[in-house]
N, C-alpha and C positions, 0 to 999 in steps of 0.2 A: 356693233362695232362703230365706237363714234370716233370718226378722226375729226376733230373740231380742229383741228390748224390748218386744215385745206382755205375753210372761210366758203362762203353761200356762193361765189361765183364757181369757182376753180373746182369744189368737191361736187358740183353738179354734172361734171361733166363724165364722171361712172356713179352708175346708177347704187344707192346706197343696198348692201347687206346686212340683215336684220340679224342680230348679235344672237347666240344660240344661248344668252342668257334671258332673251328677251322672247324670243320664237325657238322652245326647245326642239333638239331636234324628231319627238315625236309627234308632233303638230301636223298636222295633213298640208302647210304647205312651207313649212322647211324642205331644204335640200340636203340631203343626206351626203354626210362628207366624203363616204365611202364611193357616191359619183364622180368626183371631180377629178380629174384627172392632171398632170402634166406632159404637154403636150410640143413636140416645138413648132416654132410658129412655121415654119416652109413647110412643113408637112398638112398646113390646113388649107386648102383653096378658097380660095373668096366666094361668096354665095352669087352666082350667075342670075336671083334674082334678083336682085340687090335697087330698088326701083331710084335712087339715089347714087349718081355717077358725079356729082362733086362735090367735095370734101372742103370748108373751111378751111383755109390754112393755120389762121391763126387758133381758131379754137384746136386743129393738130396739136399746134406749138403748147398750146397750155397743157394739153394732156399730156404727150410725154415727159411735162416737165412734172408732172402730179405720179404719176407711174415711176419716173427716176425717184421722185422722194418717198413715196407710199405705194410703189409696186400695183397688182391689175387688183382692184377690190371687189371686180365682181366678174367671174368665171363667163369666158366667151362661148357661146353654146353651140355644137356642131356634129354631124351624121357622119359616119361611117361611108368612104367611098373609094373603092378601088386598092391602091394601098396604103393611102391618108385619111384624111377628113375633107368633109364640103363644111365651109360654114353655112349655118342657119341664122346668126345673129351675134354681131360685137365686133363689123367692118373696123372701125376706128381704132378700136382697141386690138386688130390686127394689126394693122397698118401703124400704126404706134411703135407694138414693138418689133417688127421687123426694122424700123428704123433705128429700133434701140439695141437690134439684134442679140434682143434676149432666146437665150437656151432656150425659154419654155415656158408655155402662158398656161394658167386653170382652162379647161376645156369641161362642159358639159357636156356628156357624148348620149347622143339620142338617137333610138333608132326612129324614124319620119311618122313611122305610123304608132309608136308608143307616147312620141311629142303630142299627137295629135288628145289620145287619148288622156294625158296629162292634163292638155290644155281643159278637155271637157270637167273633168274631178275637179280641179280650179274652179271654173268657175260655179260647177255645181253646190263646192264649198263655200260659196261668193253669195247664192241666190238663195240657200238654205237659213241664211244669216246663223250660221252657227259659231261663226270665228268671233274673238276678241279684236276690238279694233285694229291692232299691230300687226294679227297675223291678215287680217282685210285686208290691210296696206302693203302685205307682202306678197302677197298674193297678187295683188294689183300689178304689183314691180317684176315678180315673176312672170307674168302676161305679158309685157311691154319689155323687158328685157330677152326673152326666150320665144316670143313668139314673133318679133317686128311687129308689134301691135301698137299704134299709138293711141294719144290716151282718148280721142275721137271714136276709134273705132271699138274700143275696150269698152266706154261708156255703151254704144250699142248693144255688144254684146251682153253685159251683162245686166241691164236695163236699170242704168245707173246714170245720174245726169254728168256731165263732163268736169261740173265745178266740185261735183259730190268726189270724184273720183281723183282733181289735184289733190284738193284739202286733205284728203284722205290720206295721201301719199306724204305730205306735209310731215304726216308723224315719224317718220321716219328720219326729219333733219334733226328732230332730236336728240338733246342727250339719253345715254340708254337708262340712268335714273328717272327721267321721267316718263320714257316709255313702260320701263316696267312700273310706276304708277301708275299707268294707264290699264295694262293688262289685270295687276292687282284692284281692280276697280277706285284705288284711290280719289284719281279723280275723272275726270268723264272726260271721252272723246272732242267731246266741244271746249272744252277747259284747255285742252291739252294745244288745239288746233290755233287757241286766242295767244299761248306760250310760243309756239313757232313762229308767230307773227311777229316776233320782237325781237330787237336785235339781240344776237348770241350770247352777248355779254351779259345781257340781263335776263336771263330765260330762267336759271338756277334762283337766282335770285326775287324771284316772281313767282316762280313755283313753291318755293320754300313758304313766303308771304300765303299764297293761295290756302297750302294745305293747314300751317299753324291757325288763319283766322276764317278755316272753313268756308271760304265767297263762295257764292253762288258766280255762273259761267256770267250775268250780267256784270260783278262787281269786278271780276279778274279785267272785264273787256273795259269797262270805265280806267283802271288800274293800268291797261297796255297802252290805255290813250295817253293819258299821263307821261307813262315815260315816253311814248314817241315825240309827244310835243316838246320834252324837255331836250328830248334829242337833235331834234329839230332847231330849240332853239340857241342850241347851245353849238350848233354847228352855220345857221343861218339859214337855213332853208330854204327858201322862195316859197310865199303860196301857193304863188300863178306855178311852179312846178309839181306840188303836191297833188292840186286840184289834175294834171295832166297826166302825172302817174294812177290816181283814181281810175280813171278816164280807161289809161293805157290795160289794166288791169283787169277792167271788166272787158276788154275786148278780146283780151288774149285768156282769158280765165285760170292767171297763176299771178304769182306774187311779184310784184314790178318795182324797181327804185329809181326813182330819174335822181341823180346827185349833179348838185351843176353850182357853179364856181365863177360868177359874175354871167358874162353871154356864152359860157361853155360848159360842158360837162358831159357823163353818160350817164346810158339807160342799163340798166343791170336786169336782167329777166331767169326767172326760174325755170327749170326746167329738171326732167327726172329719168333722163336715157338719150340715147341717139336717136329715135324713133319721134322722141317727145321734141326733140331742136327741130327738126323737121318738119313736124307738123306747125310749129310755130313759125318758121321759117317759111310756110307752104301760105299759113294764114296770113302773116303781115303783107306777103309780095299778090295774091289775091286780093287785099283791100287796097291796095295800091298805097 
């Protein structure tokens, strides 16, 4: 499901859905449609563990403005309790739309101790290395969306390094053509990951180049330098800013843009769930 006109800030803010053309739904970690339910939103209770007691306002505001144009893209997940629901995971995208006072949001309904046992098949399918890279990455996303798992504690579990486990996820901001070239072994995991690194507008058009003159994953990454330089130059860049995004990038271990505009500008940071803002959040205010 690629909605490319959200754009890398705004569509990070619900965690991306792997298009059932790309992860069928017989795959061991597809979500089976026949789960999802709808649900209204006053009948879910907020999750009483919820270790996160304030909420951004403004990233609020971006999200309900991403839900009024393109509705909840990924099913809030929640147990069975009393005569409602308890959530388990997707506070924000609660609180969203009760503000929006939607009828009715996707609920994943789970009972606690078959969550649990999910959780373990995950990642068993994780460690077995039996998946295609997309459904790795979905699986990934299914961990960190369903379980408040962020991507820190996810790399533990599944004894996978933290940088292995963004990039990973990365495949996912693409388009669904070139993720099912990735499933179709087209072209390789690393090839695909060098395409997400470049701006949106040129990922089709890089991929296309890739596959007609067969590069190897060094030739695509010389190739992505290229255009970012061009872009770069064509926009103004700053060095001394590039060299700080570098910088910023390997500290926080996702993808970073500082864009700045004579002595101003922002920092634009990736990120792949509520769980995943948080722990970035948790890291920048520990480095101080």
């Amino acid at each position: 499901m690629a909605h490319r006109g959200l754009g890398r800030g705004l569509s990070s803010l619900i965690p991306k859905i792997a298009s059932p053309k790309v992860v069928p739904p017989s795959s061991p970690v597809a979500v089976p449609a026949d789960q999802i339910h709808r649900v209204p939103p006053e009948s879910i209770a907020p999750n009483p563990e919820q270790p996160r007691k304030d909420f951004d306002h403004e990233g609020l505001e971006d999200l309900i403005a991403s839900i009024k144009q393109y509705g909840i893209l990924q099913p809030l997940v929640a147990t069975r309790a009393g005569g409602g629901f308890q959530l388990i995971a997707g506070e924000r995208r609660l609180r969203a739309a009760k503000i929006l006072q939607l009828e009715t949001v996707p609920v994943l309904v789970r009972d606690v101790k078959r969550q649990q046992q999910l959780e373990l098949s995950l990642i068993e399918n994780i460690q077995r290395q039996s998946l295609n890279p997309i459904e790795e990455a979905t699986a990934y996303q299914r961990l960190i969306s369903e379980f408040n798992c962020t991507q820190e504690n996810l790399a533990e579990r599944v004894g996978k390094s933290r940088s292995l486990i963004t990039n990973t996820l990365r495949l996912l901001t693409l388009p669904e053509d070139i993720q099912q070239a990735v499933v179709a072994g087209k072209i390789t995991a690393g090839a695909a990951r060098v395409i997400a690194g470049v701006p949106e507008d040129n990922q089709g058009k890089l991929f296309r180049r890739a596959l007609r003159e067969n590069w190897t994953v060094r030739a695509l990454e010389a190739a992505a330098r290229v255009v970012t330089v061009r872009r770069h130059r064509r926009h103004g860049v700053d060095p001394q800013a590039l060299a700080y995004q570098g910088q910023l990038e390997q500290a926080l271990g996702t993808k970073v843009r500082v864009k700045k505009t004579g002595p101003t500008g922002r920092i634009e940071v990736d990120f792949f769930s509520d769980e995943d803002l948080a722990g970035l959040v948790e890291k920048i205010c520990r480095n101080g």
